[in-house]
C-alpha positions as CSV (number, residue, x, y, z in Angstrom):
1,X,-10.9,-18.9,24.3
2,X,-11.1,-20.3,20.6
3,X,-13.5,-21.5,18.5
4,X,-13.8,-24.4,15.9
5,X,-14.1,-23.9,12.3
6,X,-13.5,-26.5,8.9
7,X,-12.1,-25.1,6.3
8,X,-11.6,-26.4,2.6
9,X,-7.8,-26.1,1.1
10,X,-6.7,-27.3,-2.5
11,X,-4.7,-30.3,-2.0
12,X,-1.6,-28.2,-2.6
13,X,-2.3,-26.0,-0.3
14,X,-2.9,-28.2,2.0
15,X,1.0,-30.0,1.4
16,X,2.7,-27.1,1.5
17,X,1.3,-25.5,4.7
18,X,1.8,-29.5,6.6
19,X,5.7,-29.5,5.0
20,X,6.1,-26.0,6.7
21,X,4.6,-26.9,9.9
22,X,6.4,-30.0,9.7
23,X,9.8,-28.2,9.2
24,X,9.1,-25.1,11.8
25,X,8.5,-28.2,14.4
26,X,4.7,-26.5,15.2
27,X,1.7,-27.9,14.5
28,X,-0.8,-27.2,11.8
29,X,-3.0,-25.6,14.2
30,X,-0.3,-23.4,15.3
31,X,0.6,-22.7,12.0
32,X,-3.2,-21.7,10.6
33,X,-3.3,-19.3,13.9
34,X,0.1,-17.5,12.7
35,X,-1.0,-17.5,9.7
36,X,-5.1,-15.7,10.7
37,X,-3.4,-13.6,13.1
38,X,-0.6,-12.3,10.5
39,X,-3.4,-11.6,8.4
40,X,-5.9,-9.4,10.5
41,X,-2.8,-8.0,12.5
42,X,-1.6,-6.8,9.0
43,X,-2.3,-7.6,5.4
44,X,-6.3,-6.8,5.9
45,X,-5.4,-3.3,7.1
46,X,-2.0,-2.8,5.4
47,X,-4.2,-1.3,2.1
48,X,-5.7,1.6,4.8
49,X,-1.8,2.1,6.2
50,X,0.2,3.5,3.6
51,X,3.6,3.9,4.4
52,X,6.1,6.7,6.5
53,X,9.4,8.3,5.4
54,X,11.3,9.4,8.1
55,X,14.0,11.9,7.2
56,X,16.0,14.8,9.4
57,X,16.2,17.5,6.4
58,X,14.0,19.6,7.7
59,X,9.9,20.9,7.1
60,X,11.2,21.8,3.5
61,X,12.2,18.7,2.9
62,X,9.1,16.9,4.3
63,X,7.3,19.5,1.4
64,X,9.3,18.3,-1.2
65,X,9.1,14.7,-0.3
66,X,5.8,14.5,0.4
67,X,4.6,16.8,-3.2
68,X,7.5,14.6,-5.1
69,X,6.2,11.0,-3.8
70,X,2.4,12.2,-3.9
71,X,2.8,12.5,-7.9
72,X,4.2,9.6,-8.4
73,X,1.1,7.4,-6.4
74,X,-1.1,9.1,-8.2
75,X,0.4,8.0,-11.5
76,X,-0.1,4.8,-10.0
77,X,-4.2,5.1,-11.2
78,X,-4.9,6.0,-7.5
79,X,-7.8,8.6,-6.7
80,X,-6.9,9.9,-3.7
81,X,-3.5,10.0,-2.0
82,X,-4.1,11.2,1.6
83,X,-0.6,13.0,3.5
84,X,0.4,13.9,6.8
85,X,3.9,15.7,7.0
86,X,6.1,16.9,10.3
87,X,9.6,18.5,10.3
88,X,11.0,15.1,9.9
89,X,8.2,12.4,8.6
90,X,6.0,12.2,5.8
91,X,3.1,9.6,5.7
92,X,1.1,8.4,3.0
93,X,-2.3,6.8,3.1
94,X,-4.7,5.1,0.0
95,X,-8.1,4.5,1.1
96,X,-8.6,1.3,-0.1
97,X,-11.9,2.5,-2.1
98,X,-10.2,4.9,-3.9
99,X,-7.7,2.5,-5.6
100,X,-8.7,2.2,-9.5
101,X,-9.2,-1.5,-10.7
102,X,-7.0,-2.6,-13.1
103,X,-8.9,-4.9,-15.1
């Protein structure tokens, strides 16, 4: 099932996302879906995902990691650095409402 919607796109836009189309052989349609479903598949929740190092050092290691590369975000002017940590993975997480505003 799909829907209908109109959109409004700077002219430029506009150009550039026809001349990719255009050279990928697909059409714009095509090209706005890949484009909506790259988007809520993974840039609106890549904030919330944070990112994994996988390593085979060790629990120590995933201590060390995880205490050595939680300093450094927060330096970043983060809040809150959330971290999950097995033998051989560490994973970090930002909430997204915890992320100071550079302004």
């Amino acid at each position: 099932m799909s829907r209908n919607f109109i959109f409004r796109i700077k002219e430029t836009t506009a150009n550039s996302l026809e001349k990719e189309a255009k050279q990928k052989e697909i059409s714009l349609n095509t090209l706005a879906n890949q484009i909506f479903n790259m988007y809520t598949d993974w840039h609106s929740n890549a904030g919330k995902a944070g990112f994994i190092i996988q390593h085979d050092m060790g629990k120590k290691w995933s201590i060390y990691l995880a205490d050595l590369y939680q300093s450094m975000i927060e330096e970043l002017d983060t809040k809150r650095v959330n971290c999950d940590l097995t033998d051989n993975t560490i994973s970090f997480s930002i909430d997204e409402k915890y992320i100071l505003k550079q302004v």
